[in-house]
C-alpha positions in Angstrom: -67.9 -108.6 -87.4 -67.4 -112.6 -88.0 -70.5 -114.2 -89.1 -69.2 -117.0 -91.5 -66.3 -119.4 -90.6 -64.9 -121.9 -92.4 -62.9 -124.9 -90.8 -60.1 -126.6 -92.3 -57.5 -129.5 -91.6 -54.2 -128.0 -92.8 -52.3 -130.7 -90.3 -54.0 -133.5 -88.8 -57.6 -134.8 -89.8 -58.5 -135.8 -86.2 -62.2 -134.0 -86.3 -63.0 -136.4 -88.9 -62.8 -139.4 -87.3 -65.5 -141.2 -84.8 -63.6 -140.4 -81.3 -64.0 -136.8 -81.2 -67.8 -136.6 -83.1 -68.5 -135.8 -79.2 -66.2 -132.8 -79.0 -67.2 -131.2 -82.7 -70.3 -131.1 -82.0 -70.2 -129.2 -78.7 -67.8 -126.7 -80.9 -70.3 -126.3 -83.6 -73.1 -125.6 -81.5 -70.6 -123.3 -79.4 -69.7 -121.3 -82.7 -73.4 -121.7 -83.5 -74.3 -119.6 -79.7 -72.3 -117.0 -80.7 -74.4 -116.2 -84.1 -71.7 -117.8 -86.6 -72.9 -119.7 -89.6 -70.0 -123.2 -89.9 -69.0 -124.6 -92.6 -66.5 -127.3 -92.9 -64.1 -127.2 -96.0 -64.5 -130.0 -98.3 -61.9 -132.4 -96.8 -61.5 -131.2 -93.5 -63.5 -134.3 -92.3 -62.1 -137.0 -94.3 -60.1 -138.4 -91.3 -56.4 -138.8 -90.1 -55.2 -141.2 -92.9 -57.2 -139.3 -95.9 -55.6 -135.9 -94.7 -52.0 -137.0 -93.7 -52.1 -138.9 -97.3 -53.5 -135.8 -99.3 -51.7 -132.3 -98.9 -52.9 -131.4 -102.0 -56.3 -131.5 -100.9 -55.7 -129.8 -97.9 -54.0 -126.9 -99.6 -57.0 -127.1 -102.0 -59.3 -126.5 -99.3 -57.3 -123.4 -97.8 -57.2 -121.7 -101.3 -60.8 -122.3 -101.5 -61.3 -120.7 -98.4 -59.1 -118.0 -98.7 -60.8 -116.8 -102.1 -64.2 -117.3 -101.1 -65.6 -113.8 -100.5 -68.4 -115.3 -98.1 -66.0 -116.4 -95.6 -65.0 -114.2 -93.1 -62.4 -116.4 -90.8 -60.7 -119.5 -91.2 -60.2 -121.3 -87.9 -57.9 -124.2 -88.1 -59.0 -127.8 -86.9 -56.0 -128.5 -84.7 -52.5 -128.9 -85.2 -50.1 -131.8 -86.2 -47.1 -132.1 -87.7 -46.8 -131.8 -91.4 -48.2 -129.0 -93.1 -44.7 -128.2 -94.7 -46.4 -130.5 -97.5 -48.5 -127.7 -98.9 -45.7 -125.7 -100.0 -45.4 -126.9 -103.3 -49.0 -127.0 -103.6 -49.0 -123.3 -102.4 -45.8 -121.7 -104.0 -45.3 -123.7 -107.2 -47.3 -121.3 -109.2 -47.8 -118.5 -106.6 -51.2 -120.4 -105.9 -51.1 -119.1 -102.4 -50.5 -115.3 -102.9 -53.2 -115.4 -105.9 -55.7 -116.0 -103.3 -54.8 -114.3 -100.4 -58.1 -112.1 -99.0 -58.4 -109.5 -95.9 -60.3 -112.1 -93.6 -59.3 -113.7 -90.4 -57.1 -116.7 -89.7 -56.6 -118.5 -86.6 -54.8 -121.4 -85.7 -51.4 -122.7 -83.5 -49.4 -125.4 -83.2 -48.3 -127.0 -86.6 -50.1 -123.9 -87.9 -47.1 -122.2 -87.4 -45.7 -123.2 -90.7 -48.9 -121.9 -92.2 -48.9 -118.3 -90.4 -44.9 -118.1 -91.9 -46.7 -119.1 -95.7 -49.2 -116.5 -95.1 -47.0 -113.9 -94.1 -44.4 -114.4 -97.1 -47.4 -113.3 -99.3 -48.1 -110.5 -97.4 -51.4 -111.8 -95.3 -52.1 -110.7 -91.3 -53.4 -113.7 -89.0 -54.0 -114.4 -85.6 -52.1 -116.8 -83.4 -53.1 -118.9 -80.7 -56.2 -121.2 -80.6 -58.1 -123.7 -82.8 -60.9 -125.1 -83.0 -60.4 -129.3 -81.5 -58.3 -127.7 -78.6 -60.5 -124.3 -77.7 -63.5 -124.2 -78.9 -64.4 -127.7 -78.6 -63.4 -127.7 -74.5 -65.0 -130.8 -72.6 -66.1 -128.2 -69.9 -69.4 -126.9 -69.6 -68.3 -124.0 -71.7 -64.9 -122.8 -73.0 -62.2 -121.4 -70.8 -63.0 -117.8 -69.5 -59.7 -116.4 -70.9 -59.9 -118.0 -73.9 -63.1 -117.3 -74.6 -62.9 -113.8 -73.8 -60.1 -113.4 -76.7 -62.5 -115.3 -79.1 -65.5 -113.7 -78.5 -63.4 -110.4 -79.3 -61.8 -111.2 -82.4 -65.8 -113.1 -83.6 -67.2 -110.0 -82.6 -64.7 -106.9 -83.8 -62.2 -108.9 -86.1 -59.4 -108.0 -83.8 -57.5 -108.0 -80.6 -57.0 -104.8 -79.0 -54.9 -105.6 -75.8 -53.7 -108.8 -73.8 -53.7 -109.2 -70.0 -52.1 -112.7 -68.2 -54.6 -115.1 -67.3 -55.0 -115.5 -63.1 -54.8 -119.3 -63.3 -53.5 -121.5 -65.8 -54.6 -125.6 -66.0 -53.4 -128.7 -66.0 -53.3 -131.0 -69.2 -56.3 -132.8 -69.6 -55.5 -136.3 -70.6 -58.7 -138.2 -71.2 -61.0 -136.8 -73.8 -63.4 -139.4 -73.7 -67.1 -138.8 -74.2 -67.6 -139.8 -70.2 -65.7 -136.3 -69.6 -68.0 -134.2 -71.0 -68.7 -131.2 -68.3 -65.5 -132.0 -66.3 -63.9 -129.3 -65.3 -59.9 -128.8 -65.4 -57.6 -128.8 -62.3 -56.4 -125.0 -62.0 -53.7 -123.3 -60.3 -52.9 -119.3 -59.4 -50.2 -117.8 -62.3 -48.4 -115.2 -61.6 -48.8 -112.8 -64.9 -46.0 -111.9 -67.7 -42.3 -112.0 -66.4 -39.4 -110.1 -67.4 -36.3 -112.2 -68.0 -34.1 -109.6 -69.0 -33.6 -106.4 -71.1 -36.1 -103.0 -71.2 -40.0 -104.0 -69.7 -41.3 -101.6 -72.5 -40.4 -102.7 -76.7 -42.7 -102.2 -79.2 -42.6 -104.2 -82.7 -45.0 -106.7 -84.6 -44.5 -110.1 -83.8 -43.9 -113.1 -85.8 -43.2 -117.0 -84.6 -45.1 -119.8 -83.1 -44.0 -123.0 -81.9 -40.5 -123.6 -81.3 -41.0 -127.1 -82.0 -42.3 -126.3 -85.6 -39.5 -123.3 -86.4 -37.0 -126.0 -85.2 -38.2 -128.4 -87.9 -37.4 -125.5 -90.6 -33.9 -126.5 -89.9 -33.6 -130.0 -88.4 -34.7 -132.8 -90.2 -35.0 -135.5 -87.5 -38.7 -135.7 -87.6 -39.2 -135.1 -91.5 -35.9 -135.4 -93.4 -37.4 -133.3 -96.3 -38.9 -130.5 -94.2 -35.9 -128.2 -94.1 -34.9 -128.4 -97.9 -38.5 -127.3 -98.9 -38.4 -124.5 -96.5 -35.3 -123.6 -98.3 -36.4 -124.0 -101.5 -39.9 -121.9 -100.5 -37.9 -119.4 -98.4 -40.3 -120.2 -95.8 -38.0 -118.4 -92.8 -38.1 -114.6 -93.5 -34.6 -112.8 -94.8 -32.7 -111.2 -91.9 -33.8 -108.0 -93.6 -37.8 -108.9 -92.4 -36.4 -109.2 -89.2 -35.5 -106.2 -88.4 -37.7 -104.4 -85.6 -39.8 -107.7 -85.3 -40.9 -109.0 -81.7 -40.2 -112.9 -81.4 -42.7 -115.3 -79.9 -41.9 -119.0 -78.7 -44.0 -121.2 -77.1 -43.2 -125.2 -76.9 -45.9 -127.9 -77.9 -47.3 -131.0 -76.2 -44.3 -132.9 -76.5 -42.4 -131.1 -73.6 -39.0 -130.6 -75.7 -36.5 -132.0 -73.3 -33.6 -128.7 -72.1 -31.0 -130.2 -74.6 -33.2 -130.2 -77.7 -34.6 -126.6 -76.5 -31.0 -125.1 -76.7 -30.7 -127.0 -80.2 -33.6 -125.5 -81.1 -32.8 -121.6 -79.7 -29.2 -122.0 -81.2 -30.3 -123.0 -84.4 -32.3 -119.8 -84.1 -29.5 -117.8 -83.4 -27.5 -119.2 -85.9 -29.6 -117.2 -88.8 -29.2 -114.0 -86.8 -32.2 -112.5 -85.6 -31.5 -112.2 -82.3 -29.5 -109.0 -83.4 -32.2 -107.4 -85.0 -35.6 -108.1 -83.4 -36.6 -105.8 -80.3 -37.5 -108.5 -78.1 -39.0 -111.8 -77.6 -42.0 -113.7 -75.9 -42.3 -116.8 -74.7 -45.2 -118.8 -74.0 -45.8 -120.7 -70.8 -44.9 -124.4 -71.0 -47.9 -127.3 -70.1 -47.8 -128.0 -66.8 -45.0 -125.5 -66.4 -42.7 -128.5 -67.5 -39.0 -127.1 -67.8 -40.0 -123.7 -67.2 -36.5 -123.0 -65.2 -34.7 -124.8 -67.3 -36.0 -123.3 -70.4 -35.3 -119.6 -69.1 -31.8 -120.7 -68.6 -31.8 -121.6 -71.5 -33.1 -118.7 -73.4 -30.5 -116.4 -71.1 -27.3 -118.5 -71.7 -27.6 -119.6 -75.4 -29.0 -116.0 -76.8 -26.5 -114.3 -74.9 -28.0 -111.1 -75.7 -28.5 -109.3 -72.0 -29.9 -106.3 -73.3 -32.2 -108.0 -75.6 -36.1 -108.4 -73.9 -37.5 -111.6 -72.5 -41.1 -111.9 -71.3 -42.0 -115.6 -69.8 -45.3 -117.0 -68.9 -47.5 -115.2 -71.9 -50.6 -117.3 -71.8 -50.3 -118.6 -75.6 -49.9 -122.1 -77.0 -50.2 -125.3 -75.7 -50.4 -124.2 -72.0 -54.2 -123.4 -71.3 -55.6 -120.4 -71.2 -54.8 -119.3 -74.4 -55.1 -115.8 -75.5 -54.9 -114.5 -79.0 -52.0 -112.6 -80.5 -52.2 -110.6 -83.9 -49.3 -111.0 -86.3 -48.7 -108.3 -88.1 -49.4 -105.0 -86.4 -47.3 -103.4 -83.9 -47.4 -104.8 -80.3 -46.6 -102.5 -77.4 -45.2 -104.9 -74.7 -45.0 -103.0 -71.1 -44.4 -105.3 -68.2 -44.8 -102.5 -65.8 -48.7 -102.5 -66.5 -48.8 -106.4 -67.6 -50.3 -105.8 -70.7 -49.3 -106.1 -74.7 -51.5 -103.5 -76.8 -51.8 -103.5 -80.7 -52.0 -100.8 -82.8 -55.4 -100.9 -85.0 
């Protein structure tokens, strides 16, 4: 059981600043409800500029946290784009696997790169919400189907099983403090969907954000990003692969088809599409590009015997459930449902 969570800013320092105050503190007193003492690491809350300009800080913080034996979960802020700066501060002097501890960690997005740290030394985490995006939700409460997956992983410190959400929601645009208790426009979904290959597969999965994994290799959004990966060994050998369930879900930015297929063939390029056992693939926001995207993932893998799900409710599309990384995942499409081994 969950009792004390820590909140950090491993990307972006947006809960710091004056424009959200509204939406923290409907999330504190939300993780308050559910009989959680909060704590914000030191320099989570110094704001956008003091965060982006400090990655040594914010690596700071997540060692503190990890190796605090009073915390039981570390919930990321939100997302961003350039947590690849803690490497250095995390691998120079195996900082990172010095402190790694059996508690939770939760986060998506940017926190991709931190899930792939935290796996290279060896720690399980959990993939799929945060804190700014989830449980601070301008609604009168958070999301049913995301709340359900949070209230099970406060309460039991795991995930046992995930089901598709029967609706999924529009991006909200305006986060303003006059929104407060607006509800989301919602439309029917239509559950997990086999692209191709065997509807059962079994592995543990590993992944995130395909804009994120992308940046492992590209450089046009931070020219340095790829060459510290490579010097960190921040993408697992092909060896790690081996076995490994593949999940992909696209970010905010609604990655246009041609940089989707860079992105999937860069993938492909380092060879895990023949090795892994299958792969999943997070709904897009606002269902942007889905066709195109599915295309895309069938032409450029070119692996027909290699399993596709679409439409898992994780990411940026909302609801958002919560995967474990780490344990084996039973994926059967037959009964819509992906269970985890305890």
């Amino acid at each position: 059981m969950i009792k004390n969570i820590a909140i950090v800013s491993l990307s972006s320092g947006t809960i710091g600043e004056d424009f959200v105050k509204h939406e923290v503190d409907i999330g504190i007193k939300r993780l308050n409800d559910f009989g959680l003492t909060v704590q914000f690491m030191p320099h989570a809350l110094e704001g956008i500029e003091y965060v982006k300009n400090h990655p040594e800080k914010r690596a700071a913080d997540l060692l503190q946290a990890l190796s605090n034996p009073e915390i039981d979960m570390i919930l990321c802020a939100i997302g961003g784009d350039d947590t690849y700066r803690l490497l250095p501060f995390l691998f120079e002097h195996n900082e990172l696997a010095d402190a790694v501890s059996d508690k939770v960690f939760l986060g998506f997005s940017d926190t991709t790169v931190n899930h792939f740290m935290l796996h290279k030394v060896g720690m399980k985490t959990f993939y799929g919400q945060s804190f700014l995006a989830d449980v601070c939700e301008l609604d009168k409460d958070m999301l049913p189907y995301t709340k359900k997956y949070f209230e099970e992983l406060v309460s039991t410190g795991t995930i046992k099983e995930v089901r598709p959400s029967e609706i999924w929601y529009e991006e909200r645009t305006d986060f303003g403090i006059d929104r407060v208790g607006t509800p989301l426009k919602y439309h029917p979904d239509y559950g997990f969907e086999l692209l191709q290959g065997n509807s059962v597969f079994s592995g543990e999965i590993l992944g995130g954000c395909i804009d994120s994994i992308y940046d492992f290799f590209n450089g046009d959004r931070y020219v340095d990003m790829p060459l510290f990966c490579k010097k960190y060994k921040l993408f697992p050998e092909i060896a790690d692969w081996v076995g490994k369930i593949l999940l992909l879900e696209s970010s905010e930015e609604k990655m246009s088809p041609e940089k989707y297929r860079k992105a999937v063939l860069a993938l492909k390029e380092t060879g895990i599409f023949d090795v892994i056992s299958g792969i999943l693939i997070g709904k897009p926001m606002d269902e942007t590009y889905v066709q195109e995207y599915k295309q895309i993932l069938v032409d450029a893998i070119d692996h027909p015997n290699l399993p596709i799900v679409c439409n898992i409710n994780i990411g940026h599309a909302q609801p958002r459930c919560i995967i474990p990384f780490g344990v084996v995942a039973t994926v059967d499409i037959d009964n819509q449902v992906i269970r985890f081994a305890n």
